[in-house]
N, C-alpha and C positions, 0 to 999 in steps of 0.2 A: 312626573318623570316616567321613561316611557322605557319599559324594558322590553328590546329589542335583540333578537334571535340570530344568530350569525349562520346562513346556510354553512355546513361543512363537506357535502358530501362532494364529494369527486365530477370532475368536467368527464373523466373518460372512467369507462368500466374496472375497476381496479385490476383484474386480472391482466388487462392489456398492459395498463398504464408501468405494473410490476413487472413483467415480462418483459418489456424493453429494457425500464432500466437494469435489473436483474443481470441481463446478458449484456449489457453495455458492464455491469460494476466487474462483472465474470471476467471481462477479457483484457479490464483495467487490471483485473489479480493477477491472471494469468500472466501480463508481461512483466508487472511487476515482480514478481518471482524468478523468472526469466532473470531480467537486469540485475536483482540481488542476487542469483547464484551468478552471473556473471563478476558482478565486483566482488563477492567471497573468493572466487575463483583466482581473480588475479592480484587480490593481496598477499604480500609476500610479509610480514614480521619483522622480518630482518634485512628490506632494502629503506629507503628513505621513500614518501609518498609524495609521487608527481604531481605536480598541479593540475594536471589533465583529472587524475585521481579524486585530488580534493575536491573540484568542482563534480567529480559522478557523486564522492561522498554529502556533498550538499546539496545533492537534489532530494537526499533522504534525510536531512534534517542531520546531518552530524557535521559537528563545527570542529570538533575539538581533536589534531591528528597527531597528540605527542606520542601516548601509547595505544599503538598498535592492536595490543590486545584487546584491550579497551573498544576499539573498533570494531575487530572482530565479532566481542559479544552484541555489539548494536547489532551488526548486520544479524546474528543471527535471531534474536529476538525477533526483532522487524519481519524475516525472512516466516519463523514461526505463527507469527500472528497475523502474516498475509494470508499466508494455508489455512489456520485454520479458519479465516474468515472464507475465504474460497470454500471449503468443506461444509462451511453453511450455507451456504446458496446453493454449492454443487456436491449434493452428497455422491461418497461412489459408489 
């Protein structure tokens, strides 16, 4: 039995290959940031959540819209751990 060596090293120069995707993940954060302060923005607590609403809320993985607050802390979680993944690729 023949022990066989698996190439690993990269088709393109790493630096390139990171670089793209890099500013490609960069401006995936950047909008996502965007859209969750937009839906922080226009959650209200104390009106009832529109369906228009709950569909932006399940594009970020939240199912569940009895309390509000509840929601809330999702969004800001999420909101926090987009930044500070952005702040690793893009320090200021």
């Amino acid at each position: 039995m023949q022990n066989k060596s698996i190439d690993t090293s990269p088709l393109v120069p790493a630096g390139l290959e990171l670089k793209g995707i890099n500013e490609e993940k960069i401006h995936y954060l950047e909008a996502r940031i965007i859209r969750l302060g937009e839906i922080c923005n226009e959650l209200n607590p104390y009106q009832a959540i529109s369906d228009d609403f709950k569909r932006s809320l399940r594009e970020f993985n939240i199912l569940e819209f009895e309390d509000p607050f509840k929601i809330t802390n999702a969004l800001l979680i999420l909101l926090e751990d987009t930044i500070d993944e952005l702040h690793i690729l893009k320090p200021l």
